[in-house]
C-alpha positions in Angstrom: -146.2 -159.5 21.3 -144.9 -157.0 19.0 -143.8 -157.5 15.1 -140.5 -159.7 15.4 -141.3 -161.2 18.3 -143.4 -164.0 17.3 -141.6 -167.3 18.1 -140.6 -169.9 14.9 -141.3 -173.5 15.3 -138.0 -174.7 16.1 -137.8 -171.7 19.2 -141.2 -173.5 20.2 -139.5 -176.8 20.7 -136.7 -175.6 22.2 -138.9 -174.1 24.7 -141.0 -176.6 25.4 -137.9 -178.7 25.3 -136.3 -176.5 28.3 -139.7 -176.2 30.4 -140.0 -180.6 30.4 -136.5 -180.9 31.2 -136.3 -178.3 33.8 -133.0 -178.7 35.8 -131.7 -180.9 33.3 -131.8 -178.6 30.2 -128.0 -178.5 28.4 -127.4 -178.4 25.0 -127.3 -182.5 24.0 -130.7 -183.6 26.3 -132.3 -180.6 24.2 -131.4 -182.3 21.4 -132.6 -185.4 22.5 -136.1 -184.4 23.9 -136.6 -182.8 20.6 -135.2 -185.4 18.2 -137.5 -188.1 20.5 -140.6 -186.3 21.1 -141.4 -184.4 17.9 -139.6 -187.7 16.1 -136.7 -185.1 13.9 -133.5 -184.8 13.6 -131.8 -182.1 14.5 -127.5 -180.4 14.7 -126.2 -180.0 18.4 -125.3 -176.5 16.2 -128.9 -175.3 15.2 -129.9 -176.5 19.1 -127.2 -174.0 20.2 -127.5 -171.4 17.6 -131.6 -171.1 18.8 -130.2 -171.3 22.4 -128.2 -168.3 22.2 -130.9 -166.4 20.1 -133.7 -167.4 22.4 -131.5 -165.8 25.4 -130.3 -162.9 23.6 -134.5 -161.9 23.4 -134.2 -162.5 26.8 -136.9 -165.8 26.6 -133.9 -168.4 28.0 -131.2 -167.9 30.8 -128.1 -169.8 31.4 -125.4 -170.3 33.5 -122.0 -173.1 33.7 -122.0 -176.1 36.1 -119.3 -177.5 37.5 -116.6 -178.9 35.5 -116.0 -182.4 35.5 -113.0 -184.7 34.5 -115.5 -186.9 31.7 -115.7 -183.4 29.9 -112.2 -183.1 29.9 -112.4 -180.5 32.9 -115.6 -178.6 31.0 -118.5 -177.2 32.7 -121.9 -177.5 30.8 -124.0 -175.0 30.3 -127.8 -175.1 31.6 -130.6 -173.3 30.4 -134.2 -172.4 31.8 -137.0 -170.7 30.2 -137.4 -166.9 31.4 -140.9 -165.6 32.7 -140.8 -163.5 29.6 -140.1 -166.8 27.4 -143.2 -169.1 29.5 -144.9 -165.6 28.3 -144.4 -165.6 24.5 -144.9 -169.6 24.6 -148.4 -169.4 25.9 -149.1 -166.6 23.3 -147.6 -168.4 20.8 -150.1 -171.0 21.5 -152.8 -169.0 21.5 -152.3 -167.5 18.2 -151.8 -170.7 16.9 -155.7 -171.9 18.1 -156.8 -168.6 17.1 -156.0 -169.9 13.3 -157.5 -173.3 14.0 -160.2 -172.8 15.2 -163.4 -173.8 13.0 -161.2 -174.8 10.2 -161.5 -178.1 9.8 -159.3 -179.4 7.0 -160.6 -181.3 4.2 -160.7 -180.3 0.2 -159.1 -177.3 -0.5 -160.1 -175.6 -3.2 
């Protein structure tokens, strides 16, 4: 991965977020994965807003379901981790244990 390209922690989640939900991925069960599993809370907005970025780097597709009459005739949006996002998620990681490894934390000096 090239400068700029490295993925924050919140993109992380989101991610990870997308690849357990698989078929079930819209903006609110994002949310709720997140705000369960890592125990935070986070805006519907910020879960959107790293949505949208994640897909314009091309890591995240989309695409509108059907509307329904409980939305008030809205379709949700769905979104899927790319190949190119599964891709910068594993490297991610591996940076990540790169930096870990032997440290063990204690007393810093």
């Amino acid at each position: 991965m090239g400068k700029g390209e490295y993925l924050g922690e919140f993109e992380q989640l989101i991610l990870l977020a997308l690849v357990r939900l698989g078929n079930n991925a819209y903006g609110m069960t994002v949310r709720r994965e997140i705000e369960e599993r890592a125990e935070r809370n986070v805006s519907i907005g910020a879960v959107y807003a790293t949505l949208d970025r994640l897909e314009e780097k091309g890591y995240v597709t989309s695409h509108f379901g059907e509307a329904t009459p409980e939305r008030g005739g809205r379709a949700k949006r769905f979104f899927a981790i790319s190949a190119s996002g599964v891709y910068a998620l594993n490297e991610s990681r591996e940076t990540l244990s790169r930096m870990w490894k032997g440290l063990r934390l204690g007393e810093v000096s």
